[in-house]
C-alpha positions in Angstrom: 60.7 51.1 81.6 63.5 50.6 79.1 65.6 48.9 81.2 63.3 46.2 82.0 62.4 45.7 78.3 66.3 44.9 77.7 66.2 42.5 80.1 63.1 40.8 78.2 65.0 40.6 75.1 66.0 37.0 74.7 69.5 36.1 72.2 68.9 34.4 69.0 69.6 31.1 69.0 70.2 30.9 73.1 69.4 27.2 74.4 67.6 26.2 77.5 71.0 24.4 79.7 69.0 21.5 80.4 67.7 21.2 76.8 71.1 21.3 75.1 72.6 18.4 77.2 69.2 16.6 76.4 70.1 17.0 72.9 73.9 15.9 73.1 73.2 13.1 75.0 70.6 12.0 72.2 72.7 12.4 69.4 75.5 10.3 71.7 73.3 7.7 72.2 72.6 7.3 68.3 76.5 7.4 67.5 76.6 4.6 70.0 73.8 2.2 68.9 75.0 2.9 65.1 78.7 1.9 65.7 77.7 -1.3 67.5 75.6 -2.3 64.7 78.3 -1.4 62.1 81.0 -3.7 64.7 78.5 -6.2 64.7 77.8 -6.4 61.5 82.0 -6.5 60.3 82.4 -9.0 63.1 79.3 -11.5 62.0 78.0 -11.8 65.3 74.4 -12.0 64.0 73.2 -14.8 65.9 70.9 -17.4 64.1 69.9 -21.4 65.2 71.4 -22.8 61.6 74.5 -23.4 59.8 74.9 -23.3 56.1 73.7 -26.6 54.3 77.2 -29.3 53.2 76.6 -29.9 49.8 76.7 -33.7 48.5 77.6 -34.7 45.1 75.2 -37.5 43.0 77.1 -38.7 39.8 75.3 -37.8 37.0 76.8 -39.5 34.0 81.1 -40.5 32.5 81.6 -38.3 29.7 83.8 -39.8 26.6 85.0 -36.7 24.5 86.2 -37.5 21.5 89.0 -35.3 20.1 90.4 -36.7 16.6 90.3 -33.4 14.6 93.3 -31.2 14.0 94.3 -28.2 16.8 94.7 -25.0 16.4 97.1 -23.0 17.3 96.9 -19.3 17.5 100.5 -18.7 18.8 101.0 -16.2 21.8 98.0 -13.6 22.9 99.9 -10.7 24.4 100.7 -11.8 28.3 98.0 -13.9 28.4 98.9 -17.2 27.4 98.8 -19.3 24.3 95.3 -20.1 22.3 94.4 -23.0 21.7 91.1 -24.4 20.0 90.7 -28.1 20.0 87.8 -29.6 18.3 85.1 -31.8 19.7 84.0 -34.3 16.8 82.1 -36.9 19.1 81.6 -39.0 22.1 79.4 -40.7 24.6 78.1 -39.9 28.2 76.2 -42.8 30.2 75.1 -42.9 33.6 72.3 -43.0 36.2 71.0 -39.2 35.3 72.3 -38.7 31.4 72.8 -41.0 28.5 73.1 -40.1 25.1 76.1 -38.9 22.3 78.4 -35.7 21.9 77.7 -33.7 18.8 80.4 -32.8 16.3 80.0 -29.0 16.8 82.3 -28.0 19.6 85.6 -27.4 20.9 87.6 -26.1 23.5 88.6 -22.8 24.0 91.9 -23.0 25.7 94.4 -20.5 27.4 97.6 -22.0 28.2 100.0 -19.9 30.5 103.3 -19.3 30.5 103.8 -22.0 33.6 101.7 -24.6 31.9 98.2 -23.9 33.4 95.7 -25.1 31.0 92.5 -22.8 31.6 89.7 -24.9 29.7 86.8 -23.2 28.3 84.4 -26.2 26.7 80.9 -25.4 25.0 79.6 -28.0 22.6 75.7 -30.0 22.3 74.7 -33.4 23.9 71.6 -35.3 22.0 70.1 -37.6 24.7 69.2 -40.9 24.3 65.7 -39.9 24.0 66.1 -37.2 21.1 66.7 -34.2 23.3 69.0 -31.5 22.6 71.1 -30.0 25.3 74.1 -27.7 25.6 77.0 -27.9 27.9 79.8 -26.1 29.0 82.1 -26.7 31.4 85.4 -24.3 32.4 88.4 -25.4 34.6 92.0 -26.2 35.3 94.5 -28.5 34.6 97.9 -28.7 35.9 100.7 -30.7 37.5 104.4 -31.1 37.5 106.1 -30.3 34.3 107.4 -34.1 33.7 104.0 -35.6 33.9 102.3 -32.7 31.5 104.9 -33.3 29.4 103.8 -37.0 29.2 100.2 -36.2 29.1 101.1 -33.9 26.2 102.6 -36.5 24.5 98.8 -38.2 24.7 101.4 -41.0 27.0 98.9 -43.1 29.4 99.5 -41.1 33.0 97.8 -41.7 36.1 95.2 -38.6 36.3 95.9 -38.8 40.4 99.4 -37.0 39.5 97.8 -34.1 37.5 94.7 -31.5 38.5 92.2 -32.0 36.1 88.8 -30.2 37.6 86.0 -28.1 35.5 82.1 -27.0 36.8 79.4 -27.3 34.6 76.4 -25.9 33.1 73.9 -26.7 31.0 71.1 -25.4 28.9 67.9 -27.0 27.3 64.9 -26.4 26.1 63.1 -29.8 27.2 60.6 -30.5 29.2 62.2 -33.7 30.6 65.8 -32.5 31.4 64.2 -28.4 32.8 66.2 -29.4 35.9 69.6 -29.1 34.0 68.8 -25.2 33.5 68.8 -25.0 37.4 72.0 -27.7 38.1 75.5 -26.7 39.1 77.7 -29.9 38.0 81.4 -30.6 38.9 83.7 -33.1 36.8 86.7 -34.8 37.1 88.8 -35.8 34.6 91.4 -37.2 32.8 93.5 -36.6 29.2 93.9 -39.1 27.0 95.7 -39.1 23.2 92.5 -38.2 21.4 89.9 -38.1 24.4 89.1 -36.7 27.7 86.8 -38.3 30.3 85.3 -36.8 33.1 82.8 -37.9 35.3 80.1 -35.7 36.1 78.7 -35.0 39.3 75.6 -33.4 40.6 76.1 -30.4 43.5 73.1 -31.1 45.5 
C-alpha cells in the first residue's frame, strides 16, 4: 500500500516531454517572427506602390533689403564665432505671390566663424501692398573662397554664382488673405550688395 502511493506522488514542477518541446518550439517561433520584423524594419523593405512626392519651387516675390544703418559688432563669443547685428531700415519685395515694403524694425543676427561662414539669422516685418502685416524670418549660409568674400565685404559688385548665398523661410500673419504663409516653407537665393541684399523667394510646393 505505501509503496504504490510513492509511486503516485508526482515532482513539482515536472513537465509532460511532449508539452515542453511544444512550448520551446513556441517561444522559437516568436524569437523568429520578431527578429524578421526588427531586420525588416532596419533594412526598409516595407513594401508600398508610391514614392515620396519631388517638390517644385513657384517664385513668390524679389526681396530688396535695405541695409544703410550702422553694424554692430560684438567682438568674439567664446569659440563660436563673431556677432554681428546688422540693421534692416527698409526695402521692397514684388512678385507674382507678394508685393509690398520692408519695415524699419529688423536686423540680422549674424555668427561669423572662424573660416568665414556667415550663419544668417533674419527676423524683421513686411507691410503688404494691401495693408497687411506679416513677419518673416529667414536663416542660412553664406560662403565662398576667401578672395571673393573679401570683395563682397568690401560691398565690391561680385558675381553671386562664385559665393553660396542660400536661407529657408518662414512666415507669420495674422490675415485672413495671406493664412497660407503660416503653412509655407520658402527658400531664397541671394546675393550681397554694399548696403543691400536681394534674394528671390521661392515657394516649396
Amino acid at each position: 500500500m505505501d509503496s504504490q502511493f510513492k509511486w503516485s506522488i508526482r515532482i513539482p514542477g515536472a513537465l509532460n516531454p511532449m508539452k515542453k518541446e511544444i512550448r520551446v518550439a513556441l517561444i522559437l517561433c516568436c524569437v523568429i517572427v520578431l527578429s524578421a520584423l526588427d531586420v525588416a524594419a532596419q533594412n526598409g523593405t516595407e513594401k508600398t506602390p508610391f514614392e515620396p512626392p519631388k517638390p517644385s519651387l513657384e517664385f513668390m516675390a524679389r526681396f530688396e533689403v535695405t541695409l544703410d544703418a550702422p553694424v554692430l559688432e560684438l567682438g568674439q563669443i567664446e569659440s563660436v564665432g563673431k556677432r554681428r547685428i546688422i540693421p534692416i531700415t527698409g526695402g521692397k519685395f514684388t512678385g507674382p505671390r507678394l508685393n509690398g515694403t520692408i519695415l524699419n524694425n529688423g536686423a540680422d543676427w549674424q555668427m561669423v566663424s572662424a573660416d568665414g561662414l556667415a550663419y544668417l539669422d533674419t527676423r524683421y516685418a513686411l507691410k503688404t501692398s494691401d495693408g497687411e502685416l506679416i513677419y518673416i524670418q529667414t536663416r542660412g549660409f553664406r560662403y565662398g573662397p576667401a578672395d571673393v568674400m573679401a570683395e563682397v565685404a568690401k560691398g565690391n559688385p561680385v558675381d553671386p554664382n562664385k559665393y553660396y548665398f542660400r536661407v529657408y523661410i518662414q512666415f507669420e500673419t495674422g490675415s485672413a488673405e495671406y493664412q497660407w504663409l503660416n503653412r509655407a516653407i520658402g527658400i531664397g537665393a541671394g546675393m550681397r550688395l554694399r548696403n543691400a541684399v536681394i534674394y528671390d523667394a521661392y515657394l516649396v510646393k
